[in-house]
VMD Tcl script that draws the C-alpha trace (Angstrom):
set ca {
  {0.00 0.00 0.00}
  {2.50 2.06 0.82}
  {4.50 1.51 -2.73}
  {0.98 2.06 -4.22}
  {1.23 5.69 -3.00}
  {4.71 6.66 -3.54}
  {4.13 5.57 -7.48}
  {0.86 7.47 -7.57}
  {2.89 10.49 -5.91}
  {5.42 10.15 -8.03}
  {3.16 9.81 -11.43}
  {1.42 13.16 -10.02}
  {4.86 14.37 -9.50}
  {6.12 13.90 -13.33}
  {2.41 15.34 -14.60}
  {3.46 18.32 -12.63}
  {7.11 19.17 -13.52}
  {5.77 17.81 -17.34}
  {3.19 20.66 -17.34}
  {5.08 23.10 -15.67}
  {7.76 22.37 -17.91}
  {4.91 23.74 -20.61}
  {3.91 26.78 -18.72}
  {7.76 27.67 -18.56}
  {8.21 26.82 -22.08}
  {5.24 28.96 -22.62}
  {5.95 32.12 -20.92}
  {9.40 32.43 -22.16}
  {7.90 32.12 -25.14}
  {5.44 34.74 -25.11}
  {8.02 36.96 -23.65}
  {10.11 36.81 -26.53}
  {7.14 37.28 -28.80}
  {6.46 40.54 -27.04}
  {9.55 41.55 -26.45}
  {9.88 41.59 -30.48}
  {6.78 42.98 -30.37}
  {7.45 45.91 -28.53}
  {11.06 46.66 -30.16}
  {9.48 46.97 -33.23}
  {6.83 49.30 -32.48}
  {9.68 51.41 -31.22}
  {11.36 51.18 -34.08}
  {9.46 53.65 -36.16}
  {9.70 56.37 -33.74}
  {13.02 55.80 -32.99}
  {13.43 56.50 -36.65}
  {11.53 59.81 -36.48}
  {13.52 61.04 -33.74}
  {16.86 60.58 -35.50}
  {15.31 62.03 -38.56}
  {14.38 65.36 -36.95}
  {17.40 65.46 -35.15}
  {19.73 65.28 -38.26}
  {17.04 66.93 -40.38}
  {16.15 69.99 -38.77}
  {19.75 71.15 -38.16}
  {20.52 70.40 -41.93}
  {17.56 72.48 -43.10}
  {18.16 75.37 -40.71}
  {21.57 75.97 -41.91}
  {21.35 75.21 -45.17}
  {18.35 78.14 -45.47}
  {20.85 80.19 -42.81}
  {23.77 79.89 -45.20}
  {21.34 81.14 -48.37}
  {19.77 84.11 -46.29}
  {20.96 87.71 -46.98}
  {22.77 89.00 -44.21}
  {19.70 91.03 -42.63}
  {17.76 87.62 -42.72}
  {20.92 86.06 -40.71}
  {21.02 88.62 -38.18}
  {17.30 87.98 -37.35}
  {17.67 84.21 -37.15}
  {20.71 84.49 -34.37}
  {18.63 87.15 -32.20}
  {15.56 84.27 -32.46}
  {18.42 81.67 -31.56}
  {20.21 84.42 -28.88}
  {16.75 85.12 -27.63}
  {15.68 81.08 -27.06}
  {19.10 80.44 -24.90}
  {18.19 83.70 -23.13}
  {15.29 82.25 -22.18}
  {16.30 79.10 -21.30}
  {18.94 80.51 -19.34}
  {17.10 82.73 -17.32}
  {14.52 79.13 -16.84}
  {17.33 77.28 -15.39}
  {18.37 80.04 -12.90}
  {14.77 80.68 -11.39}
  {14.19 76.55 -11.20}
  {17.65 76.70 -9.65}
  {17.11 79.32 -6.85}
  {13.55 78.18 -6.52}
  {14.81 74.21 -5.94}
  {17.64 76.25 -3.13}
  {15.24 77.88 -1.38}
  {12.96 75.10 -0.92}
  {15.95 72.85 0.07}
  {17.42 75.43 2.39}
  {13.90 76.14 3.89}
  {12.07 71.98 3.95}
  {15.44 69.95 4.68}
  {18.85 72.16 6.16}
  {16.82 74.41 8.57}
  {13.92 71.60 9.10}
  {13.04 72.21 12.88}
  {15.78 74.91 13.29}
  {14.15 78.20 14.83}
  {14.31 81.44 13.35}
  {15.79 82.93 16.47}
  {18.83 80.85 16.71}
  {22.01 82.22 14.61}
  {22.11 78.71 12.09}
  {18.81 79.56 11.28}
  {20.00 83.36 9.80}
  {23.54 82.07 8.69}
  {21.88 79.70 6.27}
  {19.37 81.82 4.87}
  {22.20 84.33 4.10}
  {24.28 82.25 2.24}
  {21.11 81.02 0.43}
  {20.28 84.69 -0.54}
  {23.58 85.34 -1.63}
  {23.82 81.74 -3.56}
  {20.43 83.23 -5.01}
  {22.16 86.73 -5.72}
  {25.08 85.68 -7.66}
  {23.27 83.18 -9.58}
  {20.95 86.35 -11.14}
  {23.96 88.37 -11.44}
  {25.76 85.26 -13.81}
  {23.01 84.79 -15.66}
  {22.44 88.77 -16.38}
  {25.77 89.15 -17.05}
  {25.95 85.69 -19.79}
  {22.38 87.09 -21.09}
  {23.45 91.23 -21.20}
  {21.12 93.97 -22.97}
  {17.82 94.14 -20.98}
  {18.53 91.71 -18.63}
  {21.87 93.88 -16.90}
  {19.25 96.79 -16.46}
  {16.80 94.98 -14.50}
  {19.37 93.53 -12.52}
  {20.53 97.50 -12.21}
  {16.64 97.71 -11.24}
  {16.29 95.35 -8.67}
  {19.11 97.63 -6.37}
  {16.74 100.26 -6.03}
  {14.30 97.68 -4.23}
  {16.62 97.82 -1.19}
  {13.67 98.25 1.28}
  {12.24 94.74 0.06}
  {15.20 92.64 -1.07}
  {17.87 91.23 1.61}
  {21.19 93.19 1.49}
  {23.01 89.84 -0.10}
  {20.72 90.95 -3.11}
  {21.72 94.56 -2.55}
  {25.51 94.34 -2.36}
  {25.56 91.44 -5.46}
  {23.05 93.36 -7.97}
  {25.76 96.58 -7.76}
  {28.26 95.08 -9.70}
  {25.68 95.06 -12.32}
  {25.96 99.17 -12.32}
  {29.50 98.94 -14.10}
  {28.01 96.94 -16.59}
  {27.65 97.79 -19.78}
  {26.82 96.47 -23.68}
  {30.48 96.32 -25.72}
  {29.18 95.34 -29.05}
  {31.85 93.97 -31.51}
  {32.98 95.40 -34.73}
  {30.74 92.71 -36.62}
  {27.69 92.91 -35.05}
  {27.93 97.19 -35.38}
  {28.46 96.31 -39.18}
  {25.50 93.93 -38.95}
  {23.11 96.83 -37.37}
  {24.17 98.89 -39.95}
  {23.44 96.83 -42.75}
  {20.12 96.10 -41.01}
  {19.25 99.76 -40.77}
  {20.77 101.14 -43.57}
  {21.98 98.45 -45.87}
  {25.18 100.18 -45.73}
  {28.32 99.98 -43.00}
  {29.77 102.61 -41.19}
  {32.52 103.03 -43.56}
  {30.24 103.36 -46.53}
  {28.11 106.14 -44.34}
  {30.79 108.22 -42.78}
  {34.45 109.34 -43.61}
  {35.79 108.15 -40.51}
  {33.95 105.95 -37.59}
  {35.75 104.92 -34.42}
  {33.90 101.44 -33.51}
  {35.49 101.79 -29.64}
  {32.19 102.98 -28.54}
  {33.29 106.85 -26.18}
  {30.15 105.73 -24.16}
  {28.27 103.01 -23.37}
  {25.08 101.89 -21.24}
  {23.35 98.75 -20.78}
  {21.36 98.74 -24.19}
  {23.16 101.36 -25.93}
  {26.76 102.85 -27.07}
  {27.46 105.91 -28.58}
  {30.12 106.20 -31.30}
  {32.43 109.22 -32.74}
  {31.90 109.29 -36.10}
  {32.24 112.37 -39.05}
  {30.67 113.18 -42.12}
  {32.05 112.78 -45.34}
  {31.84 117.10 -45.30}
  {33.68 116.59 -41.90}
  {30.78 117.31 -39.14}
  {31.68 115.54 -35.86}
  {28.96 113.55 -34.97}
  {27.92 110.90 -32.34}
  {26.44 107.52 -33.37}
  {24.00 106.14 -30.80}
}
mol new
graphics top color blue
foreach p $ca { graphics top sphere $p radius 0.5 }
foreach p [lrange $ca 0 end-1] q [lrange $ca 1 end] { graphics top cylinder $p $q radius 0.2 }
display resetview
């Protein structure tokens, strides 16, 4: 009786590993299948992305390298303006992400009275600080004079902000000797040496979105460019 049931156990044993051999068989199987499956339903897109990648670029400069040069100048300030942008993104998320790190995880359970709790939020301001002053610096034009702006908000602004933003006050636009021919030729289709007898491209004076030029007539008037 006893040899009766270890046979029986051992028939139900071989139906089992025989059938889960199956299942195994099986799954792997319709793994594989979808694993196919899915790489090439990928496969199209991944095409499309490479296309764009390579074929945007191409088309840009090739219709870049055909434009006149007023057309040029246009397409860089679109390209100039979208890295501005994206610049001055990356600096907000960044002092945004500091503060909230600063505020949620170093001074978590710290109190406000105690002289950690001031320390860090100083050298988070002035983290803060230079980070705007960088980017307004890397960006120039417009964004220098609001960062000249933003010192006359001393009675909101922590002094970190204060002393950083005045080394934006020495700041000023230095445009090279290409991009005042560019203007030019934007303006008046013409450079400075077609326009004037003489024109001194060291600007005499120069702000944050403007430089003024000596310059003289062909009849020899002294003049200022602006």
């Amino acid at each position: 009786m006893a040899a009766e049931t270890l046979r029986v156990c051992r028939r139900h044993f071989a139906l089992l590993q025989k059938y889960s051999n199956l299942t195994n068989t099986r799954m792997l199987l319709y793994k594989s299948f979808s694993t196919q499956r899915s790489g090439r339903s990928l496969r199209p897109l991944r095409k499309l992305l490479i296309g764009v990648s390579v074929g945007v670029p191409a088309v840009v400069g090739v219709h870049y390298a055909r434009s006149d040069p007023r057309d040029r100048r246009k397409m860089r300030i679109l390209l100039e303006g979208t890295g501005r942008f994206c610049r001055s993104l990356y600096v907000g998320l960044l002092i945004s992400v500091d503060y909230w790190w600063t505020s949620n995880v170093v001074l978590r359970g710290v109190d406000e009275e105690r002289t950690e709790f001031a320390a860090a939020m100083s050298a988070c301001h002035q983290r803060a600080a230079d980070s705007i002053v960088e980017g307004a610096v890397r960006n120039g034009g417009v964004y220098i004079k609001l960062g000249q702006g933003l010192c006359s908000f001393n009675h909101l602004l922590p002094p970190e902000y204060i002393h950083t933003l005045q080394v934006l006050e020495d700041k000023a636009l230095n445009r090279r000797y290409k991009e005042v021919d560019a203007l030019f030729l934007e303006d008046f289709n013409s450079t400075p040496d077609q326009l004037f007898k003489t024109f001194e491209y060291e600007p005499v004076a120069a702000a944050s979105l403007a430089q003024v030029h000596k310059a003289e007539l062909h009849d020899g008037t002294p003049v200022a460019v602006r």
